[in-house]
Structure formats: structure tokens, C-alpha cells
C-alpha positions in Angstrom: 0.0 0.0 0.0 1.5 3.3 -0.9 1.3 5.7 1.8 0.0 8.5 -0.7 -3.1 6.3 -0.3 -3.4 5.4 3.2 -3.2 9.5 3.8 -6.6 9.8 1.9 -8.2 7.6 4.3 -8.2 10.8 6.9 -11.5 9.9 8.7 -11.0 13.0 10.6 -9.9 12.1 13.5 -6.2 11.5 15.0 -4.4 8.9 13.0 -1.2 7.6 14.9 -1.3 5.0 12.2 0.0 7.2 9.7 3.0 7.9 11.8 3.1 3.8 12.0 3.2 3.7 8.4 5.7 6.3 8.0 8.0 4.2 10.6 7.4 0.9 8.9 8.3 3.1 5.6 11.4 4.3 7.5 12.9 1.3 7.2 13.1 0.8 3.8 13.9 4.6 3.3 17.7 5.8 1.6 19.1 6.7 4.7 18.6 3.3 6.5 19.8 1.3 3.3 22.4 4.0 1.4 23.2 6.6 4.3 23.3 9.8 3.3 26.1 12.8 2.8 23.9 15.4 4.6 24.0 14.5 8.3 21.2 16.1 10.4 21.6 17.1 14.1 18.9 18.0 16.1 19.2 19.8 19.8 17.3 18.2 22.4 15.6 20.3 25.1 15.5 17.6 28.0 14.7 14.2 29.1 12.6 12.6 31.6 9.3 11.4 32.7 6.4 13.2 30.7 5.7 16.6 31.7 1.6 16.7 32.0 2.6 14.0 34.8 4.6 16.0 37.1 2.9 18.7 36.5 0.0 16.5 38.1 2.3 14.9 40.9 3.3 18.6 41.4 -0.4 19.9 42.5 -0.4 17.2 45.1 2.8 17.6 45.9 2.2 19.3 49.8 5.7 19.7 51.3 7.7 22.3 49.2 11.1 19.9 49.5 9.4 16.9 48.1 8.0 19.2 45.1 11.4 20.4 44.2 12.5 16.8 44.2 9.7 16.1 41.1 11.0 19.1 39.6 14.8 17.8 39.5 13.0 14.5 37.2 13.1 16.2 34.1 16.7 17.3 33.3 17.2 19.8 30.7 19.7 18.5 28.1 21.0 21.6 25.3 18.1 24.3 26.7 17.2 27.0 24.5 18.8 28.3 21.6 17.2 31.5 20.8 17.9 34.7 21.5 15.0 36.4 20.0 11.5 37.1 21.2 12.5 36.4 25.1 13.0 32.8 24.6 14.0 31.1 27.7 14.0 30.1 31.5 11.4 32.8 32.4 13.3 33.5 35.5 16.0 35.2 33.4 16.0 38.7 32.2 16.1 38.9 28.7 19.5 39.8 28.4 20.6 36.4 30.8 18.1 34.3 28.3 20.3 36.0 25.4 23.1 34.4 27.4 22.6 31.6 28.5 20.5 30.8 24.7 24.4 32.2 23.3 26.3 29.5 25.6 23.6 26.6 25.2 24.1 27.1 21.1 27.8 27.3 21.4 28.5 24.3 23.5 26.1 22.3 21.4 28.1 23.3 18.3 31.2 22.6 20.0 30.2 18.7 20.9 29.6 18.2 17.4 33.1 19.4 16.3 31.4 22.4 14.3 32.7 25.5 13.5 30.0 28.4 14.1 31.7 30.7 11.3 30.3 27.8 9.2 27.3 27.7 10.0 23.9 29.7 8.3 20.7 30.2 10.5 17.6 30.7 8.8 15.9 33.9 8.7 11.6 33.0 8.0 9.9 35.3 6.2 6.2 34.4 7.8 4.2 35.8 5.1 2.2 34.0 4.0 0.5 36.0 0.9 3.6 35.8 -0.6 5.2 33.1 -2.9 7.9 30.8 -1.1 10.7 33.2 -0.4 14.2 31.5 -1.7 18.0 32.7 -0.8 20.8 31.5 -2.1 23.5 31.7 0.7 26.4 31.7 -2.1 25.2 35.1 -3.2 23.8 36.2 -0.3 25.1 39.0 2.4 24.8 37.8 6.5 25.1 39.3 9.3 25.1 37.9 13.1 22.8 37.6 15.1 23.0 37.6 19.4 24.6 34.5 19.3 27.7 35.2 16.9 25.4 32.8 14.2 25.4 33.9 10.6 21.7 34.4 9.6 21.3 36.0 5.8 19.9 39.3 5.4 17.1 38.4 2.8 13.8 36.3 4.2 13.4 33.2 2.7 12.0 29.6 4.1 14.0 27.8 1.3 17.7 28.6 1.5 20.5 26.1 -0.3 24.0 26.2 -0.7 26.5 24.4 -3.1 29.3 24.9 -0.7 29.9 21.9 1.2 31.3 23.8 4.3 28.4 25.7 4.9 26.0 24.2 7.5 22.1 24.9 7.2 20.5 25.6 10.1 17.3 26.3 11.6 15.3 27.3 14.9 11.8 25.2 15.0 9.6 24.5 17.7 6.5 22.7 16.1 7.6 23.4 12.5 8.7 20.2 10.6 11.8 21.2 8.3 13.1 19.5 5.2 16.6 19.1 4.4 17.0 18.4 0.6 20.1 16.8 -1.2 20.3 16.4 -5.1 22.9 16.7 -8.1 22.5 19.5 -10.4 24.7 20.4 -13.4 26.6 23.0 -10.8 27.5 20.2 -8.4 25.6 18.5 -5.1 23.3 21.1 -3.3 21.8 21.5 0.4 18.8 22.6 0.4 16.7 23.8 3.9 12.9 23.7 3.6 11.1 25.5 6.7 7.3 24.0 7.1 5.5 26.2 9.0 1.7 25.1 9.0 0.7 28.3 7.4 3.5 27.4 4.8 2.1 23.9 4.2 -1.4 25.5 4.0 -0.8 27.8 1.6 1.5 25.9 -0.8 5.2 26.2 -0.1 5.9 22.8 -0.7 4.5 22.2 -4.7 6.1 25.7 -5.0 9.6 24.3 -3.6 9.2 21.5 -6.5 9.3 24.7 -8.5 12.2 26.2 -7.2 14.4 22.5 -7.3 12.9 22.3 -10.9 14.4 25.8 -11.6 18.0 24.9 -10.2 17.8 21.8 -12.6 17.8 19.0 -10.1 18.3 15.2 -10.6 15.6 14.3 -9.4 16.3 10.7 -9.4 19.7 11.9 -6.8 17.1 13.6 -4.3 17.0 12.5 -0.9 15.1 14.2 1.7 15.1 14.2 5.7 12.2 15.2 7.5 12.6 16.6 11.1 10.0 16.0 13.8 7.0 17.6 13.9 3.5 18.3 15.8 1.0 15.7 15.7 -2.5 15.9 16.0 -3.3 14.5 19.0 -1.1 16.9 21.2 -0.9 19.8 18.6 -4.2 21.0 19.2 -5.6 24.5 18.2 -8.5 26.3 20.8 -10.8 29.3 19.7 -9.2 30.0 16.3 -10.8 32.8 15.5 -9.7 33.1 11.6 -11.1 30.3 9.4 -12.3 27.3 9.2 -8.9 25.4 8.4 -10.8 23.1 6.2 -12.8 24.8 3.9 -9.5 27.4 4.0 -7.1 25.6 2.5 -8.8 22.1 0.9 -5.1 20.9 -1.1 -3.8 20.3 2.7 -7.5 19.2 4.4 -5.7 16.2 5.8 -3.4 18.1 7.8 -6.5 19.3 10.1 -8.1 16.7 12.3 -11.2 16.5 13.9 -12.1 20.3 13.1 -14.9 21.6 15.5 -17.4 24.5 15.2 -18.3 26.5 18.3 -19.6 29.6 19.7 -16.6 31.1 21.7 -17.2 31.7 25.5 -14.0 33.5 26.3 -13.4 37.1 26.9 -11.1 37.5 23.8 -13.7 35.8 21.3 -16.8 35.9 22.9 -20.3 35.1 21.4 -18.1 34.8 18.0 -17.9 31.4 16.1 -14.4 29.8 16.2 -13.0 26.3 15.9 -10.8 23.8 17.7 -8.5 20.9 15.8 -6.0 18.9 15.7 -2.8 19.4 13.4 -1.2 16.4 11.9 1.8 18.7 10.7 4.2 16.4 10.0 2.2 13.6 8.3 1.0 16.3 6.0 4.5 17.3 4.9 5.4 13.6 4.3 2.0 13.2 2.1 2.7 16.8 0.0 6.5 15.5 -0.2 5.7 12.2 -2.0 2.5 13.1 -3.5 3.4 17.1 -5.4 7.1 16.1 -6.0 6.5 12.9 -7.2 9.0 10.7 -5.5 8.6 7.8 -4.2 9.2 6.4 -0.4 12.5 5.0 -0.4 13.6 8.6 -0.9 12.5 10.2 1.7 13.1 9.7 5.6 11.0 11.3 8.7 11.5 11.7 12.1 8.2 10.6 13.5 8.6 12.4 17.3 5.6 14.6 18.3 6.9 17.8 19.3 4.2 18.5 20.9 3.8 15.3 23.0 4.9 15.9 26.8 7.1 13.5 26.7 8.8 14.9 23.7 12.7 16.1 24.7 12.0 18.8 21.6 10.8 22.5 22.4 7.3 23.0 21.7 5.3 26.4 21.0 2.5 24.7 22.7 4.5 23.9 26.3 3.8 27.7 27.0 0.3 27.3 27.2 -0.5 23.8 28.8 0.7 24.8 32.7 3.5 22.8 32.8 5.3 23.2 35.9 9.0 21.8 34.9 10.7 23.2 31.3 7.1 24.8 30.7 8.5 27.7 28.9 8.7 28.6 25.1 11.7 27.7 23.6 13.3 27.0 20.9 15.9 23.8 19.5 19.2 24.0 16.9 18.6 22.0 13.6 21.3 21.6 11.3 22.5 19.9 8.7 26.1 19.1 7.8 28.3 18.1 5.0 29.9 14.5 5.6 31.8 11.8 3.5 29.9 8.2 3.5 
């Protein structure tokens, strides 16, 4: 069964079995059989038990000493890596969170024996009534940011580079990202791919086959990696006030699960109609992949982990707003992709 089928089945409610397909299609993918030259490296937050549980234990928790004992379960791993927006340990000021997001980034670099002069962070353009924004790092300026990264000066959620020094890199939280490979007549490219929701709504990824089209690749040479992503079951939406997601954007209906139609009782959106669904983000961006670039399985691989899960070690936009107790604060992860010899 291909999974470009299976997808279609979308009954409209959570579907852990397409991540079960994906995993069973894992396995038979390029970078399980071949390898691959692009290695990606993906900061992890923390570990530990799940967080919606000791945030749980931690309301019953009556003696103060026993409470800061749940709290020491979960062990943050890399931390943040942003500097921007206030990302951080809330108890920081914003100029320690620039810090400490400065060291945490540096010190993950520096296990991976990578040099941060190499390396090119992306710089989203979150518009989304625009066409896919595209940048060329070989012809395009940079300047750095807080941390001493390079990030280019022009917007873009597709960058690529034919220099195989340069390391593509990325900030997500929820966001799945693809990290592209190919030959082309002017030698291997990288290519990044940032998959915002809104992105993958509104088209970026047939657009992207556009773009590879234009820079002539083989496509029989692409292989793709797929980082992790928000599933539906934990990457949930409450009064949206904007649109129906479904009737919005029909070419990615399958990425919106279980879509509810309400009339809001909260101060913000009250007496207004609004909806509530689930986001199968990452799914979706494996379908579109495979379906609108017309590739098949073997050449594509994705990290199934739900971002948004509590027991996820990745960063989460949603953590902010669930009331966890331990590592409840918005933050961000390091993606990147490097250059390697098989």
C-alpha cells in the first residue's frame, strides 16, 4: 500500500497510524539502506518522565522539598537556543536568556566538532500571501545575530548552498523542516525547507518542487530528511478565530483533524464562532512531499517524534500554554544539517 493512499483515508480524527506507516516506511527509506552525505543534528531540550505528569504529581505535591525533588526528574539536556522574542527560562532577564541561549548554542556546536563561522541560521519570512521566499547563501550578504550565528539578510523559508562547508541551520519548535540533497549540473546542493503550518497550508511545498525544478535537479539523486513535527493528538488548536482550516485551504484538508465548530465563550472571542483541531503537521509534509514532488518512499526519511507530545525532549510552541510546571517555557531547539563523507 503506498502511503499517498493510506493518507486519503483521513477519517478526521487523530491517525497515529500514519506515523506507524511512516515508521514501517522508515525502514526501507535511503538513509537506513544508502546513508546519506547530509547529516542532520537535532538539539534536544530535555529528558525525563512526561511533563503533564509531574505537572499532576506537582499539584499534590504538599511539602515544598518533596515538590522540588519532582521538579529535578526532568533534566534539561542543550536548553534554548534562541535569543529572539525572550526565549527562555522565564526567571532570566532577557539579556541572561540571550546568554545563556548564546552558551547553550555554542556548547552544542562545540560537541559536534562544528565551526560556528560555518554555519547559516535561517531567517523565516512568515508571510504568507507571498510566494515561497528562496536565498541562495552563495550570493547572499549575513550578518550575526546575538549568538555570533550567521543568519542571511534576505527572508526566505527555502535557502540552499552548493558549498559543502556551509551548515544549514534552523530554529523550530513545532515546525517540521526538510533538508533536501540532489545533483544538479553545478554540483551536489543543500537545500533547507522551513514547514511552517501556514506554509504547508498555503503551498510552499509544490512551490519548492518549482524552485528544485528551476535549479535543474536530478531528481532521481534527491533524498530528503524530514525533522519532527507536531501531531494531531497533542498539537491542538482552541478558539481560532480566523477560518475554518478546512474549507481554508482544501489541497492540505488532511493536515487538520477533527475540526470543530463553536460559539466562543472566552473574553477575547466571545459570542463569536471559532474552531478547535487537531494538526497532523508532520504527516501532512510527508504526504505533499511524496504526492506534489512525485517521488517515491524509499527517498525520503521522517522523524516521527511529536513535538508537541509531553514527553517529547523537543521544544514545543504549545508547552507555553498547557501549565506545565518543569521546562514549561517557550523555547526554541538547533537543527542543522552538515556536510559528511559516506
Amino acid at each position: 500500500m503506498e502511503f499517498s493512499k493510506s493518507a486519503e483515508g483521513n477519517d478526521d480524527k487523530p491517525q497515529p497510524d500514519l506515523y506507524r506507516r511512516i515508521d514501517e516506511l522508515n525502514k526501507q527509506s535511503f538513509l537506513l539502506r544508502e546513508g546519506s552525505s547530509l547529516q542532520v543534528i537535532q538539539s534536544l531540550h530535555s529528558i525525563g518522565p512526561p511533563r503533564d505528569v509531574l505537572t499532576s504529581e506537582l499539584e499534590n505535591a504538599d511539602d515544598p522539598q518533596a515538590a522540588e525533588k519532582l521538579k529535578e526528574k526532568r533534566v534539561v539536556v542543550n536548553g534554548n537556543m534562541s535569543p529572539l522574542n525572550g526565549y527562555g527560562p522565564s526567571e532570566l532577564s532577557r539579556e541572561q536568556r540571550i546568554d545563556d541561549a548564546k552558551k547553550n548554542l555554542h556548547t552544542f556546536l562545540y560537541g559536534h566538532d562544528i565551526d560556528p563561522a560555518n554555519v547559516r541560521i535561517l531567517r523565516p519570512e512568515r508571510n504568507y500571501e507571498t510566494p515561497l521566499g528562496i536565498v541562495n547563501l552563495d550570493d547572499t550578504t549575513s550578518a550575526f545575530d546575538d549568538t555570533g550565528i550567521l543568519r542571511p539578510d534576505k527572508e526566505g523559508d527555502l535557502m540552499y548552498t552548493y558549498n559543502p562547508e556551509i551548515i544549514l541551520a534552523a530554529r523550530p519548535a513545532d515546525c517540521p523542516i526538510a533538508y533536501i540533497e540532489a545533483e544538479t549540473p553545478k554540483g551536489r546542493i543543500a537545500i533547507l525547507l522551513h514547514l511552517a503550518w501556514m506554509g504547508v497550508a498555503v503551498g510552499y511545498i509544490p512551490q519548492a518542487k518549482i524552485a528544485l525544478d528551476n535549479l535543474r535537479v536530478d531528481w532521481s539523486t534527491v533524498r530528503v530528511q524530514i525533522t519532527a513535527g507536531g501531531h494531531a493528538e497533542t498539537y491542538t488548536f482552541e478558539d481560532f478565530d480566523k477560518f475554518n482550516p478546512k474549507t481554508k485551504f482544501p489541497e492540505a484538508a488532511t493536515m487538520f483533524v477533527d475540526v470543530q465548530e463553536y460559539i466562543s465563550n472566552t473574553e477575547k472571542n466571545r459570542g463569536k464562532t471559532v474552531y478547535r483541531f487537531g494538526m497532523d503537521a508532520a504527516a501532512e509534509v510527508y504526504r505533499q512531499i511524496i504526492t506534489t514532488w512525485d517521488i517515491d518512499e524509499y527517498s525520503v526519511f521522517a522523524d516521527t517524534t511529536d513535538t508537541t507530545a509531553p514527553e517529547s525532549g523537543y521544544s514545543s510552541h504549545s508547552r507555553s500554554f498547557k501549565g506545565y510546571e518543569v521546562d514549561g517555557d517557550n523555547t526554541r531547539d538547533l537543527f542543522l544539517a552538515k556536510r559528511v563523507r559516506l
